[in-house]
C-alpha positions as CSV (number, residue, x, y, z in Angstrom):
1,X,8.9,-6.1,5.3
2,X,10.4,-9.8,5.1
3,X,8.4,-10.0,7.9
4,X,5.1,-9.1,7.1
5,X,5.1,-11.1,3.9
6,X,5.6,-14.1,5.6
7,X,3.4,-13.4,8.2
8,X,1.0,-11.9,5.7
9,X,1.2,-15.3,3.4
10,X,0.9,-17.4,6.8
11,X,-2.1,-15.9,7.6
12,X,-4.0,-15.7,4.7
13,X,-3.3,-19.2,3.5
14,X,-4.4,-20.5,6.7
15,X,-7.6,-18.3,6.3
16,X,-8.3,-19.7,2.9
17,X,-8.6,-23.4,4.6
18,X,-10.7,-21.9,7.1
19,X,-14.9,-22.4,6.9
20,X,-16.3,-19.0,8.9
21,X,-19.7,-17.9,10.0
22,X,-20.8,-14.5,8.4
23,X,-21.9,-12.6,10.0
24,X,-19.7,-12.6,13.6
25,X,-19.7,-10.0,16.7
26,X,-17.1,-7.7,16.8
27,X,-18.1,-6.2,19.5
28,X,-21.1,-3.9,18.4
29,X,-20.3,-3.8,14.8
30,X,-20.6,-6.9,12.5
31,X,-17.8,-8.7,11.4
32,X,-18.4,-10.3,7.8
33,X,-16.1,-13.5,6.7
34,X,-16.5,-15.4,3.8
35,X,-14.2,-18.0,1.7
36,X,-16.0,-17.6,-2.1
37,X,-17.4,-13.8,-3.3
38,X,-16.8,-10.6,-2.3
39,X,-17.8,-8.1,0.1
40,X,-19.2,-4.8,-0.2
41,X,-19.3,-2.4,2.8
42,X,-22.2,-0.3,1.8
43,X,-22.1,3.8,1.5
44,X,-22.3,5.3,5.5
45,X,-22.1,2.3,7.6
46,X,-19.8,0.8,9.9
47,X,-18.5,-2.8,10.2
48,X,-16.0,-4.7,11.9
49,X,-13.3,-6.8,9.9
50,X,-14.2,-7.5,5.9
51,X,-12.4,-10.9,5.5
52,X,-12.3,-13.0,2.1
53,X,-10.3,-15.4,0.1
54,X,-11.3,-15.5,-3.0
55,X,-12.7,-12.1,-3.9
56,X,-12.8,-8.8,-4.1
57,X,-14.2,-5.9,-1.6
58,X,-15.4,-2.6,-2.6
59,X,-15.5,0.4,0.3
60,X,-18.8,2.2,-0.5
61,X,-18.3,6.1,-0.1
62,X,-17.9,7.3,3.8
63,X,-18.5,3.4,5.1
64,X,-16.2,2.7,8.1
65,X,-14.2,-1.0,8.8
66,X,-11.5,-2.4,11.1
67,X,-9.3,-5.0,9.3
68,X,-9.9,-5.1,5.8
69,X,-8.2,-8.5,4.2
70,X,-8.4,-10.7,1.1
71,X,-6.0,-13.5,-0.5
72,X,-7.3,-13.5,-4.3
73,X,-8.9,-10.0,-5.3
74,X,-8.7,-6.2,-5.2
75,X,-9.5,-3.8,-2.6
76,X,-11.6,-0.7,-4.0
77,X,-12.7,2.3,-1.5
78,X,-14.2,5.0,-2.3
79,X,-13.7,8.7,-0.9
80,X,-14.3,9.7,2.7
81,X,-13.5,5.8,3.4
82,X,-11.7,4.7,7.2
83,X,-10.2,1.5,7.9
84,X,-7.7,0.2,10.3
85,X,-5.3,-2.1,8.6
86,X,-5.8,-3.6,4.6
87,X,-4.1,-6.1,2.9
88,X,-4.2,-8.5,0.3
89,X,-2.0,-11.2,-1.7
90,X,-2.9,-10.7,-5.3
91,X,-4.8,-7.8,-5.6
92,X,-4.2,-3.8,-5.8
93,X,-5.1,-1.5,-3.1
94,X,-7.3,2.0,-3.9
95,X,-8.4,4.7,-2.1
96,X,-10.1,7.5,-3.0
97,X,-10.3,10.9,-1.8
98,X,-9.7,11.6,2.1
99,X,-9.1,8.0,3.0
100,X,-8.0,7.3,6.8
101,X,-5.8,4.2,7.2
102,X,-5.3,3.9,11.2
103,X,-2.4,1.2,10.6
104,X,-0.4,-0.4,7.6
105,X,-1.3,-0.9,3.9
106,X,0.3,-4.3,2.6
107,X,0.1,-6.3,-0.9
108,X,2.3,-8.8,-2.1
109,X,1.6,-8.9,-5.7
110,X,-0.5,-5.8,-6.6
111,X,-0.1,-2.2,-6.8
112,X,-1.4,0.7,-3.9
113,X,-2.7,3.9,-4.9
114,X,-4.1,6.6,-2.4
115,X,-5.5,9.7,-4.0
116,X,-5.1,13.5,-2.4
117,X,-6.6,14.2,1.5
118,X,-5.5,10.8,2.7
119,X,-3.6,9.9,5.9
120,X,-2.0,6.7,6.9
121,X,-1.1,6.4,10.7
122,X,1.3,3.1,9.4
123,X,3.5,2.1,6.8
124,X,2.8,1.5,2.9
125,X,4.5,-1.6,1.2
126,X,3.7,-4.0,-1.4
127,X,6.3,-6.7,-3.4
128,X,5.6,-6.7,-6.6
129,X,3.7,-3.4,-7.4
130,X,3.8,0.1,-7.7
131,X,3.0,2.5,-4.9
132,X,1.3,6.1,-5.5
133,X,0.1,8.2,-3.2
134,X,-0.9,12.2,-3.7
135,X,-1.4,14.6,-1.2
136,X,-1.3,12.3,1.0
137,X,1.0,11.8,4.4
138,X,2.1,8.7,5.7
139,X,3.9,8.2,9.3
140,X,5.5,5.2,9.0
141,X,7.7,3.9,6.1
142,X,7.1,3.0,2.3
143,X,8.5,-0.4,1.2
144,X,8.8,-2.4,-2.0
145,X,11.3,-4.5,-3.7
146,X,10.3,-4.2,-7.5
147,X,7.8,-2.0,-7.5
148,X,7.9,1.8,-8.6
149,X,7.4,4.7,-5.9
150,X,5.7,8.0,-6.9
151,X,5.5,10.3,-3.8
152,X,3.0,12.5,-5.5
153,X,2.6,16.4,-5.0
154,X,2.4,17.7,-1.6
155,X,2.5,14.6,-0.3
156,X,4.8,13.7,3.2
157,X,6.1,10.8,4.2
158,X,8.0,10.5,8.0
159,X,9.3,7.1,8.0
160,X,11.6,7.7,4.3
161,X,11.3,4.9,1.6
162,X,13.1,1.6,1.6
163,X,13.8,-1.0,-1.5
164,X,14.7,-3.9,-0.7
165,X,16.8,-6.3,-2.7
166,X,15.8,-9.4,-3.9
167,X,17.0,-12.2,-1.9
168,X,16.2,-16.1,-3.3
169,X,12.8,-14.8,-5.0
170,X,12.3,-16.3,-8.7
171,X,13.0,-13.1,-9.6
172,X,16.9,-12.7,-8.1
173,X,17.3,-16.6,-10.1
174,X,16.3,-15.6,-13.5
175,X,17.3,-11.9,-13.4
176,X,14.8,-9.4,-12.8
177,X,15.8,-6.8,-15.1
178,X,13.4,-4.3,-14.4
179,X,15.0,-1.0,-12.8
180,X,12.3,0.7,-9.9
181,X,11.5,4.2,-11.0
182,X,11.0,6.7,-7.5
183,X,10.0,9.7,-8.0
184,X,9.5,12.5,-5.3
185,X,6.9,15.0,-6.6
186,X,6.4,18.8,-6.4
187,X,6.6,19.7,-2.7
188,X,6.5,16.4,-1.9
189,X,8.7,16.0,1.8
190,X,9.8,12.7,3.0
191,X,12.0,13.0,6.4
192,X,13.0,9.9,7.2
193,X,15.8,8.4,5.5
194,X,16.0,6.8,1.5
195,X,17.7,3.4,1.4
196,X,18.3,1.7,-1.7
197,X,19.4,-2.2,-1.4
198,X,19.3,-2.3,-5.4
199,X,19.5,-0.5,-8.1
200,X,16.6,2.5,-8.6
201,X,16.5,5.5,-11.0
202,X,15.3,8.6,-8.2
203,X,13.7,11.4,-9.3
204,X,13.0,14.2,-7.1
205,X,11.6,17.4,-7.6
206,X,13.6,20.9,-7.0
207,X,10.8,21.9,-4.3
208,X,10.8,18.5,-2.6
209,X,12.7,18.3,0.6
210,X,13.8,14.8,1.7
211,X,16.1,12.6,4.2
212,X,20.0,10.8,3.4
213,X,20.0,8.5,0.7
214,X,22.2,5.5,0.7
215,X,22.2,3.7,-2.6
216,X,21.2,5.9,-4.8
217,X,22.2,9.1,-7.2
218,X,19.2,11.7,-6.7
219,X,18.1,13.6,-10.1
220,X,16.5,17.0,-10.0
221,X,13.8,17.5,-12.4
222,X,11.5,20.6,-12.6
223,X,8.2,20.9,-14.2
224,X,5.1,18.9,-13.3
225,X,6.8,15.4,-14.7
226,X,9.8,13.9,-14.2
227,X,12.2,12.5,-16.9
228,X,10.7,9.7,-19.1
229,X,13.0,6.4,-18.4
């Protein structure tokens, strides 16, 4: 995940010093870049990749995208929504209902929620933000390093659940105090392996079925809610 943030960060600041021509061929779909304003993909249709800096872009119900990117703002999809890769810097991440994610979901500072039906072919991870999905499966892994994890009711997740540790952020100089909360839902199962770097308070639920955990003290909990903090 080190990785992809600087890359992530890289990229996107070199877009935002970028001027683009909107819209572009992407083969037969239209690509649509912009620097200022956001981007709507309207209900049904299909595009190519949705690229902004400064703004937000809103998935219109059943609409279809390839990369789906912005630096400042929000990513908002609606249900029946299909995209291959999104990201953003400062902004949360939400899918509806049924959402198809062909590759990774990635913020830095925002949170990612993906709501029952959904599948992601890649991995989920964000920095500072919290990460929810329900129903859902995801193939790859789920990453953070202060953000909380809820793998929600009959969710699955292959690739396990990594938190990393914070290494020379602002947050590891003036003491990030805040714990990360992971909670494993009613028959939620996550195979691959749970690897704590730092401290987290895990919750999982007695139906759940997950990997090892390294790191980390697992607490049952029945009932539809885990444990307040």
């Amino acid at each position: 995940m080190t990785q992809f943030r600087s890359l992530l960060c890289t990229g996107l600041l070199l877009l935002s010093t970028t001027t683009f021509a909107a819209p572009q061929a992407h083969g037969t779909l239209a690509d649509i870049d912009k620097v200022n304003g956001g981007i709507t993909a309207e209900a049904t249709q299909a595009y190519g990749d949705l690229s902004t800096v400064n703004g937000g872009i809103d998935l219109q119900h059943n609409s279809r995208a390839k990369d789906v990117d912005t630096v400042n703002g929000g990513i908002q999809a609606a249900d029946d929504v299909a995209v291959d890769d999104v990201s953003t810097v400062n902004g949360g991440i939400r899918f509806g209902r049924n959402a198809r994610i062909e590759g990774d979901a990635e913020t830095v500072n925002g949170g990612i929620f993906i709501d029952r039906g959904g599948r992601v072919r890649g991995g989920i991870s964000t920095v500072n933000g919290g990460i929810g999905i329900v129903g859902t499966s995801v193939e790859g892994r789920i990453e953070t390093v202060n953000g909380d994890i809820t793998v929600g009711a009959d969710s699955s997740v292959k690739g396990g659940i990594k938190v990393e540790k914070n290494q020379g952020s602002a947050f590891s100089l003036f003491g990030n105090r805040k714990i990360p909360r992971i909670v494993i839902g009613p028959n939620a199962v996550v195979e691959g392996p749970l690897v704590f770097e730092r401290e987290v308070t895990l919750y999982v639920h007695a139906s759940a079925r997950i990997g090892s955990v390294s790191g980390a003290t697992v607490q049952r909990y029945a009932g539809n809610t885990p444990p307040a903090r």
